[in-house]
Legacy VTK file of the C-alpha trace (Angstrom):
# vtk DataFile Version 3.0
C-alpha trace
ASCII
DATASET POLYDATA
POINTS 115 float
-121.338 -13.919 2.062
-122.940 -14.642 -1.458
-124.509 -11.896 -3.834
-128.461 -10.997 -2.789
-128.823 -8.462 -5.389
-128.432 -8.171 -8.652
-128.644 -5.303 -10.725
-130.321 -5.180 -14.415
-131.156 -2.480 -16.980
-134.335 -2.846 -19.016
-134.219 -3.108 -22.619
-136.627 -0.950 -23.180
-137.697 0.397 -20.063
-141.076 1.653 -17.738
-142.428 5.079 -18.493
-144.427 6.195 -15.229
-147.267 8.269 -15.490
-145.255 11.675 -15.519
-143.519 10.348 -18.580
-140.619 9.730 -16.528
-138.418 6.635 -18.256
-137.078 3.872 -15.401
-134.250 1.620 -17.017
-132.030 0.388 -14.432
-133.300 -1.714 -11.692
-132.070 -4.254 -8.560
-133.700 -7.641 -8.249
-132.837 -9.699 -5.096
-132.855 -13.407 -4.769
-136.281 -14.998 -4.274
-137.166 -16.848 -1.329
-140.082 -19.482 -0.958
-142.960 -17.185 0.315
-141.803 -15.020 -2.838
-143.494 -18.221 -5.267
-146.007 -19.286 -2.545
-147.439 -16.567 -1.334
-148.878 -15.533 -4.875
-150.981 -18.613 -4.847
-153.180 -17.385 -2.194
-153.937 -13.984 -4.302
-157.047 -13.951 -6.248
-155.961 -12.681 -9.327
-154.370 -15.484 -9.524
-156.513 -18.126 -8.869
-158.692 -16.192 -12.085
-155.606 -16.233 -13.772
-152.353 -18.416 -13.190
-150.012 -16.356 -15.145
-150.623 -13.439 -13.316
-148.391 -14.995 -10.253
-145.406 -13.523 -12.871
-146.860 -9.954 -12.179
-146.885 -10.658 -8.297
-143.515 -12.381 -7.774
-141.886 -9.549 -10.406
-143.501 -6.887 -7.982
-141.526 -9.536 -4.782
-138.539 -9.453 -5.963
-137.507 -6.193 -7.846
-136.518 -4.088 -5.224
-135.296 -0.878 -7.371
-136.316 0.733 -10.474
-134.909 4.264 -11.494
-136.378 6.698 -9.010
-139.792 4.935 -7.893
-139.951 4.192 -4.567
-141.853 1.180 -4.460
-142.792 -1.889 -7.705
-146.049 -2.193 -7.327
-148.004 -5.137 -9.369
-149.674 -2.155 -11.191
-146.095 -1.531 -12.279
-145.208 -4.528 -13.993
-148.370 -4.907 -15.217
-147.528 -1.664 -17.605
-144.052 -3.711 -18.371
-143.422 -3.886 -22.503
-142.941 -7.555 -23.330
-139.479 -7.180 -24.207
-139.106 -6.167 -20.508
-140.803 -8.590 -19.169
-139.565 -11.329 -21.216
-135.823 -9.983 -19.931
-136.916 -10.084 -16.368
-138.168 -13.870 -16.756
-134.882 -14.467 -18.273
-133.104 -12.461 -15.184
-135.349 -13.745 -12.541
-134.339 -17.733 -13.733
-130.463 -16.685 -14.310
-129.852 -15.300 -10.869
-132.209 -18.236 -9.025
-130.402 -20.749 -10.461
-133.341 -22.225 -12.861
-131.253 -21.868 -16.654
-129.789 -24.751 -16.136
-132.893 -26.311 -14.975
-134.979 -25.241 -18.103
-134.683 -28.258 -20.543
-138.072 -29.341 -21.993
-141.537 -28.181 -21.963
-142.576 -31.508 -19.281
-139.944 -30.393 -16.766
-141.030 -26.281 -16.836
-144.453 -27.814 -16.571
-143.677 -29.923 -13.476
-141.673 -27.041 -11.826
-142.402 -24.184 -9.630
-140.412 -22.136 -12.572
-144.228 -21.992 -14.659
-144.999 -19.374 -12.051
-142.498 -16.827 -13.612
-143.228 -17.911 -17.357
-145.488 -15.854 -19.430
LINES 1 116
115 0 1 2 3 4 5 6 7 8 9 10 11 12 13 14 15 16 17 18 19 20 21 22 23 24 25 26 27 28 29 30 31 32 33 34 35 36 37 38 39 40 41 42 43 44 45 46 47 48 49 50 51 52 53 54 55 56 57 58 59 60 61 62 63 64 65 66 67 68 69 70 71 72 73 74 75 76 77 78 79 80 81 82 83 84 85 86 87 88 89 90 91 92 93 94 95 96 97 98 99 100 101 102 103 104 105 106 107 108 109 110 111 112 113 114
């Protein structure tokens, strides 16, 4: 059996509305609907690089003690974070050694997880 989840700690972290700071996480492995199904969502088609928000929201499973990662979540990410779970998200789905010039992350389903 092959590793689903992976676990990651933000650099800097989410601060929920209590004040509460959320560091360590679990992202799972996407599957196809998890980059498809983001298509169909209209904030998207306003907005293309919002399909980040929505397959970060897919795929993170865990974050400190919230019970769910909504898109409102990420969308209160820092960059550093997010920028870190880009990274992440590509390492663990196989896409680093994909990512070689600007045409072939153009080309690719990967643009849908770049900022």
């Amino acid at each position: 059996m092959f590793q689903k989840e992976f676990e990651f700690t933000l650099p800097k972290g989410y601060i929920d509305p209590d004040g509460n700071l959320h560091r360590k996480g679990v992202m799972r492995l996407a599957t196809a609907i998890d980059e498809i199904a983001p298509l169909r969502d209209p904030r998207v088609k306003s907005n293309p690089a919002y399909a980040t928000i929505i397959i970060l929201s897919r795929v993170i499973t865990c974050l400190g003690a919230l019970s769910e990662v909504s898109p409102m979540v990420v969308e209160n990410f820092y960059a550093q974070d997010m920028n870190y779970l880009q990274d992440f998200y590509r390492s663990i789905n196989g896409f680093e050694s994909e990512i070689s010039s600007p045409e072939h992350r153009a080309n690719s389903t990967e643009q849908l997880i770049q900022a």
